[in-house]
C-alpha positions in Angstrom: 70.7 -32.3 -6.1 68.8 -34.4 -8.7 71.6 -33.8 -11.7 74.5 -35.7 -11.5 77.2 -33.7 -11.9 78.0 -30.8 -10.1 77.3 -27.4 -12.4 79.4 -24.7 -12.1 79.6 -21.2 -14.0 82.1 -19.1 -15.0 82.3 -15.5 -15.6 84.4 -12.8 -15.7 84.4 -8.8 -15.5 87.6 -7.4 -14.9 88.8 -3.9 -15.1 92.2 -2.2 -12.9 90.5 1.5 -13.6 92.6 4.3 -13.1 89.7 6.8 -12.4 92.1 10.0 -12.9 92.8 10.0 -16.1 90.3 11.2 -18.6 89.4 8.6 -21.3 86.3 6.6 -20.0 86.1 3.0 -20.5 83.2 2.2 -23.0 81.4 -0.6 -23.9 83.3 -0.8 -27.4 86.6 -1.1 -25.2 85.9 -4.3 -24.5 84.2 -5.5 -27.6 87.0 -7.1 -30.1 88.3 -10.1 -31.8 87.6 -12.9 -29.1 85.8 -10.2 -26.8 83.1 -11.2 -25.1 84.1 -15.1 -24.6 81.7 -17.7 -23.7 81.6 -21.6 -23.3 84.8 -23.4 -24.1 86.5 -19.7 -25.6 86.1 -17.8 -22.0 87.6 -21.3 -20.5 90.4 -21.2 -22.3 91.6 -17.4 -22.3 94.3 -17.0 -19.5 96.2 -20.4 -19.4 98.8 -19.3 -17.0 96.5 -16.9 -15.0 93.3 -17.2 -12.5 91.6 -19.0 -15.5 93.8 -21.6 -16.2 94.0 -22.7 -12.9 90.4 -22.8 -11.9 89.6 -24.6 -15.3 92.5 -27.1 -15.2 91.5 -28.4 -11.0 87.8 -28.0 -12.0 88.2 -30.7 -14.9 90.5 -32.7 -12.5 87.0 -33.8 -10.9 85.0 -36.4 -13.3 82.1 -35.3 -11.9 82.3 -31.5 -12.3 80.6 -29.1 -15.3 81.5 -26.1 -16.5 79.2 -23.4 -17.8 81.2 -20.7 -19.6 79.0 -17.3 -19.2 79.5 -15.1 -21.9 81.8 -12.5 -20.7 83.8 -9.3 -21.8 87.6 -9.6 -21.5 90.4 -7.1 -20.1 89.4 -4.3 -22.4 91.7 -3.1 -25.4 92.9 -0.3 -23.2 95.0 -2.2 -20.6 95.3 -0.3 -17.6 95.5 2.9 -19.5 91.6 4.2 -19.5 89.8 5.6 -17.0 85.8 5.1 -15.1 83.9 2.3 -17.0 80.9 3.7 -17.8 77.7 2.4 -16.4 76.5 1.7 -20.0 79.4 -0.7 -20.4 78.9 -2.3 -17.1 75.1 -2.5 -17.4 75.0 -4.2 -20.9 77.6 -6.8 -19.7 75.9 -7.6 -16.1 72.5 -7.9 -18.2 74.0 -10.5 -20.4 75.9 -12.4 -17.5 72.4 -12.3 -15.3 70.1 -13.9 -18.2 72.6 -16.5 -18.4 72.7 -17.6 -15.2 69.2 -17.1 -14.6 68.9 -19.7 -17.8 71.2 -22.2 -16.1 69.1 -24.5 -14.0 70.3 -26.3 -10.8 73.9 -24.5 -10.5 75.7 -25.5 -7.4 78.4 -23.1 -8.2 79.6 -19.6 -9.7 83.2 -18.3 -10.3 84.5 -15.3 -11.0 87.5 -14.1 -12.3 87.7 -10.3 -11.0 90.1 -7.9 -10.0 88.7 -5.9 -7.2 90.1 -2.5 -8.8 87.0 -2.2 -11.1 85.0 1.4 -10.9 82.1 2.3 -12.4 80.5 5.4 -12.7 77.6 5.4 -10.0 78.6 2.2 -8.8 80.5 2.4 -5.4 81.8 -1.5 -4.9 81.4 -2.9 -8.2 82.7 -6.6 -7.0 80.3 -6.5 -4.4 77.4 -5.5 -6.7 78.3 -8.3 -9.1 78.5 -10.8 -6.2 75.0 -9.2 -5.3 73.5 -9.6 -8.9 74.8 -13.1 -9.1 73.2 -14.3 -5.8 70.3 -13.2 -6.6 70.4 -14.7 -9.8 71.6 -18.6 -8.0 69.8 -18.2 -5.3 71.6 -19.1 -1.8 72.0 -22.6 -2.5 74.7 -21.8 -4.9 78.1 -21.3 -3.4 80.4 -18.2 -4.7 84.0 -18.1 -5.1 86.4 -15.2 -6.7 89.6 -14.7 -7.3 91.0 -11.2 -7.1 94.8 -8.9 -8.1 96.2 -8.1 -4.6 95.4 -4.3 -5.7 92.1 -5.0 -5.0 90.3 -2.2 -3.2 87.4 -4.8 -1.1 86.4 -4.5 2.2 83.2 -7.0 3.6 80.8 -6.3 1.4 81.9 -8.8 -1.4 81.7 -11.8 1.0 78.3 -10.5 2.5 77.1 -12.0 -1.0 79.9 -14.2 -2.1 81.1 -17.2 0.3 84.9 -17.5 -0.7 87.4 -15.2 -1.8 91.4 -16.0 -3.2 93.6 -13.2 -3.8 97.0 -13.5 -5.3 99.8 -12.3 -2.9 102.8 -11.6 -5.0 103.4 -8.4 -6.9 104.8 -9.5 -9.7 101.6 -11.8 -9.5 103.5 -15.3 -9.9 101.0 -17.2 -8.3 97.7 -16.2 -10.3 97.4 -19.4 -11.8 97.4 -21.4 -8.2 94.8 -18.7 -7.0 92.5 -20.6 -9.4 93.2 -23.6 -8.5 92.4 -22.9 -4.9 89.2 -21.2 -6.1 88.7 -24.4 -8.1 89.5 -27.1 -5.2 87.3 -25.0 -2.6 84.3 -24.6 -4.5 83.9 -28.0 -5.4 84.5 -28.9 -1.5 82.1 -26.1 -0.4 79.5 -27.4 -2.3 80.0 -31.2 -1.7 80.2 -30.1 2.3 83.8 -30.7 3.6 84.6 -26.7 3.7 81.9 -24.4 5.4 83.4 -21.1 4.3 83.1 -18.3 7.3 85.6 -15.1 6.5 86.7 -12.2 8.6 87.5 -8.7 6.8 89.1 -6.1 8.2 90.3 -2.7 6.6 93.4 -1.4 7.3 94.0 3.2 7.4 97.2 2.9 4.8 97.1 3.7 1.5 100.3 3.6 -0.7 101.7 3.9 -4.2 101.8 0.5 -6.1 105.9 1.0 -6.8 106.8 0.3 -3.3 104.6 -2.7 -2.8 107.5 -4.9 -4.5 107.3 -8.6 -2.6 110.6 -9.4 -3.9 112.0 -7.2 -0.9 111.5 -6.6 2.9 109.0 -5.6 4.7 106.2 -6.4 1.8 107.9 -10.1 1.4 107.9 -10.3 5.2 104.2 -9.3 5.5 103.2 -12.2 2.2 105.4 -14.5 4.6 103.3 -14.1 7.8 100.4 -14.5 5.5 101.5 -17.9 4.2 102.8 -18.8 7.8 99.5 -19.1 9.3 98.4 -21.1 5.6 100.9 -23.6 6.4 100.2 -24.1 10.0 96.3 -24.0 10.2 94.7 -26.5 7.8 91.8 -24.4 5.9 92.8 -21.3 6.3 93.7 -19.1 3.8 94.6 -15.2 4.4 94.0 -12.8 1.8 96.0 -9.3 1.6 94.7 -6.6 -0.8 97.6 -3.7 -1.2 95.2 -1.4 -2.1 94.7 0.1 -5.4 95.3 4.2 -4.9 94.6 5.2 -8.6 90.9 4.5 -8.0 89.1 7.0 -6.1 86.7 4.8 -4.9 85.4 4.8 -1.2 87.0 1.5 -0.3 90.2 2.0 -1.5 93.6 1.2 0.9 94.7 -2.1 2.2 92.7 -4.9 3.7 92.8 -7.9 5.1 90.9 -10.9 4.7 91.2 -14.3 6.4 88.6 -17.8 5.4 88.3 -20.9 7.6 86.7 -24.2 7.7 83.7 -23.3 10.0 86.0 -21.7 12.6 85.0 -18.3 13.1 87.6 -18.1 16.3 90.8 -18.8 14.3 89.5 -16.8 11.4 89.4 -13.6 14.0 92.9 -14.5 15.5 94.2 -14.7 12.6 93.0 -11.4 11.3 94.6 -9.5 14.4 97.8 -11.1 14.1 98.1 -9.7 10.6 96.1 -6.8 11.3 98.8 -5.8 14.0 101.8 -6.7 12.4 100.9 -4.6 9.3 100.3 -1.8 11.4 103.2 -1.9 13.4 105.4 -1.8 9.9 103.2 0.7 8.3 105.8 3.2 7.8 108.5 0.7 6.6 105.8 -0.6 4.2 106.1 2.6 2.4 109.9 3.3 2.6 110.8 0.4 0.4 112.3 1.8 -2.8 114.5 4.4 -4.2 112.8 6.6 -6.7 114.8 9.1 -9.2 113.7 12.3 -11.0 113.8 11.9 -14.4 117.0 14.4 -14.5 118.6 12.7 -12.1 117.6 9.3 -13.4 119.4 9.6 -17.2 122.5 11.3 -15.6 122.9 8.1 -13.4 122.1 5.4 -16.2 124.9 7.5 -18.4 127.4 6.9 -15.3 126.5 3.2 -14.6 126.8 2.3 -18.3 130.4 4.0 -18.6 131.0 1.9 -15.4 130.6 -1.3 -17.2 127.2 -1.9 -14.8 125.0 -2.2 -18.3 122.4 -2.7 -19.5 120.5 -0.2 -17.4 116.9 -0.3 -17.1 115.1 3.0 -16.6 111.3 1.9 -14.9 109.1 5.6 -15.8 107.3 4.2 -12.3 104.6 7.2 -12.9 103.2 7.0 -16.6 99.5 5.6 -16.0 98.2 6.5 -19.5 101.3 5.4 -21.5 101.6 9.3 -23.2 103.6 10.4 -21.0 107.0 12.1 -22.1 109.2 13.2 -19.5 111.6 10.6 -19.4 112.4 10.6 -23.1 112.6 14.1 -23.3 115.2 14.0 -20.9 116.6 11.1 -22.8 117.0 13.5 -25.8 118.1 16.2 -24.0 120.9 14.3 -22.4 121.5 12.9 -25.8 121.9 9.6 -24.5 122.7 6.9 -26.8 122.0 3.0 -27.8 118.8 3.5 -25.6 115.3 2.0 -26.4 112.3 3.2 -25.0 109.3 0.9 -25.2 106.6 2.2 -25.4 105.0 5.5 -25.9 101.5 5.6 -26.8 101.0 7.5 -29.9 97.9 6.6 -31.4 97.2 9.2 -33.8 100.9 8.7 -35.3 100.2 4.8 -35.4 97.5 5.3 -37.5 99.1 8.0 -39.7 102.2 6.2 -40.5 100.0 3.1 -41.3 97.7 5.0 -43.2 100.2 6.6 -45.6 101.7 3.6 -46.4 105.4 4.1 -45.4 107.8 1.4 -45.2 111.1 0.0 -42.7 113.6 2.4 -44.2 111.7 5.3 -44.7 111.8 9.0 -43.2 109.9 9.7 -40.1 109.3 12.8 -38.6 106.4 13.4 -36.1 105.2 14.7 -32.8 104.7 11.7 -30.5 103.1 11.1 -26.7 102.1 14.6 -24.1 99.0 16.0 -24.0 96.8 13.8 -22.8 96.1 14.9 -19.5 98.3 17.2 -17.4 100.9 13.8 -16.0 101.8 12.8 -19.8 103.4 16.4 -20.4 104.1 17.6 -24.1 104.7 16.0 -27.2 108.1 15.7 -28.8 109.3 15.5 -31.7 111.3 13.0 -32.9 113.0 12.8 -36.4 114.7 9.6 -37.8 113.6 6.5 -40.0 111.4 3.7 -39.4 112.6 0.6 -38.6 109.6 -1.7 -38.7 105.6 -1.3 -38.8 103.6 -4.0 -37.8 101.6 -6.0 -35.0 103.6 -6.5 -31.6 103.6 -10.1 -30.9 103.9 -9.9 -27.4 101.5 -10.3 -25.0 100.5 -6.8 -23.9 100.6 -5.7 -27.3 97.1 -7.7 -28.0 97.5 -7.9 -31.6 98.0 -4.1 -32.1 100.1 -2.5 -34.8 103.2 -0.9 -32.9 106.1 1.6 -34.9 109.9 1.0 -34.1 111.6 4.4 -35.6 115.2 4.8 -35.3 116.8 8.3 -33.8 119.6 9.8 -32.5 122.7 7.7 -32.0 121.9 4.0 -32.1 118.2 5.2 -30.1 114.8 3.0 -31.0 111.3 4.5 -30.0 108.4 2.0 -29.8 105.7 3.6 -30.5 101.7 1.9 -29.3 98.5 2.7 -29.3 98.1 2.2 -25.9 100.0 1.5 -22.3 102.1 -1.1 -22.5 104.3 -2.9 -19.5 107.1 -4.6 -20.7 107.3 -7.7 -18.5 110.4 -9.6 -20.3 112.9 -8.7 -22.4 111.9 -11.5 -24.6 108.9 -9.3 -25.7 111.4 -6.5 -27.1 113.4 -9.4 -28.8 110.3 -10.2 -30.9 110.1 -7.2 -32.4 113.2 -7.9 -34.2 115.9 -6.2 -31.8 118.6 -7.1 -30.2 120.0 -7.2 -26.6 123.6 -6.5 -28.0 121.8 -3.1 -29.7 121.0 -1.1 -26.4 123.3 0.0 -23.4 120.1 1.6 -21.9 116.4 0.2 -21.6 113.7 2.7 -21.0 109.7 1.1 -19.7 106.7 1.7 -18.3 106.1 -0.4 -15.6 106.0 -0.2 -11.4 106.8 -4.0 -10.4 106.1 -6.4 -13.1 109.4 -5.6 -14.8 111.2 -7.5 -12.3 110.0 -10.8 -13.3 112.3 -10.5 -16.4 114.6 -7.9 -16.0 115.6 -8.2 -12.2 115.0 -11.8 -11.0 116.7 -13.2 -14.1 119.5 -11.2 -13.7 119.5 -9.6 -16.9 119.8 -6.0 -16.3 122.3 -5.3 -12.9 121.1 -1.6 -13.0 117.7 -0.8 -12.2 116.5 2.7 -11.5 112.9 4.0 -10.5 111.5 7.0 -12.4 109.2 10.1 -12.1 109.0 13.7 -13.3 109.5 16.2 -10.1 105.8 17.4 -11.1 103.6 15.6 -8.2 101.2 14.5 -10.5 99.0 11.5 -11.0 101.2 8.1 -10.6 103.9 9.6 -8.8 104.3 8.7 -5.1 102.5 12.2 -4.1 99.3 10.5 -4.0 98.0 14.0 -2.2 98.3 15.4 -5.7 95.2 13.6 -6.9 92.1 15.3 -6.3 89.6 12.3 -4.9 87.0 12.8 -4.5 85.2 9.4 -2.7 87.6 9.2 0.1 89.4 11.1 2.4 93.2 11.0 1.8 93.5 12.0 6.3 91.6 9.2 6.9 94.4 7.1 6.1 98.2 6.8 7.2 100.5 8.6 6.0 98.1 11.1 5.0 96.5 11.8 8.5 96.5 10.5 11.5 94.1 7.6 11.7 93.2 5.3 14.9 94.2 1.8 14.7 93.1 -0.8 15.9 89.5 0.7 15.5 87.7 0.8 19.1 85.0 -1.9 18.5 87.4 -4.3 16.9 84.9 -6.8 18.0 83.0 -5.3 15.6 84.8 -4.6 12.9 85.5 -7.8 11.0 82.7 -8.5 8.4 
């Protein structure tokens, strides 16, 4: 090289695209305050996360550059929107290409991706942006990513791409020192100490994110072996994507993914010992958790509080666009009391109550949440007073004005614009309540919950919950109609072959 510093870009495009429901994903999604990002503002977003960490080891090394590349952020709508559209993802690539085709002598490229991105008429979109950028470097250039382990990748991202980190705890506690790998590897990959080769292998299962918990047997077992064969083989790291099942995409189910230091043999023994192992526990990987019926679910919370085993968290497991009803109106019905549910989205209300000017203290009487697609149910209405208007300041509620209204007997609604996961109670604290306030704590979420409510202890009841409908989100994943994969192809669905018959072969 004839600069003196090694030059390394940065970009980003993630997305976790839940292609069922029906609101696209649009180019304005991810156009707002601080949306794109470039230079020094794209290094900085994500302190704790893949970003942080690839930015704060990349810096530890005098000698190292960083090229921020302007890039769109996790759009507005969470998790809670639907395909991106190939206008959104065209207009982004084109900008992230003409950079990088304007950077001269780059040694490096990272990117901060997911691996549960669709887009409309794009089959692998990670392995097209891997494709795009490589074209743009040229092969000189070494690639690294770091991906969510509900990433649906098989081998065509490393066919382009040269490393690959993927976080392996769900709650993700370790996104931060997924960076930092990426960070450390690039810079020895492209100084010549690590000679990346990778085996990928996909595995038949496919499975509903709420029982891939790794706080808990078998899926803490199988992150285990992973980190196992880290410890005991210098260089080799061992990447396990869960899948991502709300994506009908044609790579979608789990995979496994294992990188060495120029040591293609260990890289393939490795791959079968995990390949094996996960296939002899497929069925325990999917009998992890007990879920409840909504019914059933509010009836039990009732009990455990009159038991003294409060608070009780109620998890609505199966809400993917954040509308969905069932579990308040069963909360209502049941006329349970000191309960807060956080959230339900209710756009069209946000913006009403805002708009007419009402104040904390005021009347409130409105149809909130249902009818956005068939899984949200109806709306309901809810009568009471507001409590508080304003923006959330936690850190899903990205700046977004949220409603706290007041019903029933000590009840509180939380009303967004979008689907929300509360993570810690801390975030429902800021909003001006109070744990004392609430016998009963109603979410959205699958597994992120328990990094605040269940490994800290705070809530000793914790009950799963779905509607008895098998619709989108629940664990029936044969209710969803896919169209880019066949659900028999993969266990438990059908009966699929494993290990595959050329398994020579098979590893990309």
């Amino acid at each position: 090289m004839t600069h003196s510093k090694l030059r390394i870009a940065v970009l980003q495009f993630s997305h976790e695209t839940v292609t069922f429901l029906p609101n696209d994903t649009t180019r304005e999604d991810f156009i707002y305050p601080g949306s794109p990002a470039s230079g020094e503002a794209l290094l900085a977003t994500d302190p704790k996360g893949y970003m942080g960490g690839f930015v704060q080891v990349a810096r530890e090394f005098e000698d190292v550059e960083l090229i921020g590349i302007t890039s769109p952020l996790w759009p507005r709508t969470g998790t809670g929107s639907g395909w991106v559209t190939e206008d959104a993802y065209e207009h982004f690539m084109g900008i992230m290409i003409e950079e990088l085709k304007a950077q001269p002598d780059l040694d490096g490229v990272y990117l901060a991706l997911h691996g549960a991105l669709a887009v409309r008429g794009v089959p692998r979109p990670e392995a097209d942006i891997a494709r795009r950028v490589r074209e743009a470097v040229g092969k000189k250039a070494f690639i690294t990513a770091t991906f969510d382990p509900h990433g649906n990748e098989d081998e065509e991202f490393l066919a382009q791409a040269d490393m690959a980190f993927c976080v392996k705890y769900f709650p993700h506690y370790d996104m931060h020192l997924q960076g930092e790998r990426a960070a450390r590897m690039l810079v020895r990959a492209i100084r010549g100490s690590f000679k990346p080769v990778h085996r990928t292998l996909r595995i038949p299962i496919i499975a509903p994110t709420v029982v891939m918990w790794t706080g808990a047997s078998p899926w803490s077992d199988l992150i285990q072996r992973a980190l196992i064969w880290e410890a005991r083989e210098p260089d080799v790291f061992v990447n396990v994507f869960f899948g991502f099942p709300w994506s009908d995409v044609p790579d979608a189910g789990m995979s496994l993914q294992v990188l060495t230091n120029n040591d293609p043999a260990l890289a393939e023994r490795v791959l079968r010992d995990m390949a094996e192992w996960t296939w002899r526990r497929r069925q325990a990987l999917l009998d992890t958790v007990k879920i409840y019926k909504t019914k059933e679910a509010v009836a039990e919370a009732r009990a455990a509080v009159a038991e003294g085993k409060g608070p009780v968290l109620l998890a609505d497991y199966s809400d993917r666009s954040g509308y969905a009803t069932w579990l308040l109106q069963e909360i209502v019905a049941q006329k349970l009391e000191r309960t807060l549910v956080a959230t339900v989205a209710s756009p069209d209300v946000v913006r009403s109550v805002i708009a007419s000017g009402a104040k904390p203290g005021d009347a409130f009487d409105a149809e909130i949440g249902g009818l956005f697609d068939e899984s949200a149910g109806a709306p309901i209405r809810i009568t009471g007073k507001l409590r508080s208007i304003g923006p959330a300041t936690t850190a899903r509620g990205n700046g977004k004005d949220w409603i706290c209204v007041e019903f029933g007997k000590g009840n509180l609604l939380v009303l967004s614009p979008y689907l929300v996961q509360i993570i810690e109670p801390s975030e429902l604290w800021q909003l001006g309540l109070a744990p004392d306030e609430f016998d009963v704590i109603a979410i959205k979420s699958r597994v992120h919950f328990r990094r605040g409510f269940d490994d800290s202890g705070f809530t000793p009841t914790i009950l799963l919950v779905e509607p008895p409908e098998p619709f989108m989100g629940t664990v029936h994943l044969d209710a969803l109609a896919y169209e880019n994969l066949t659900l028999t192809d993969y266990y438990p669905y059908g009966s699929p072959s494993f290990p595959p018959a050329d398994w020579d072969k098979s590893s990309g």
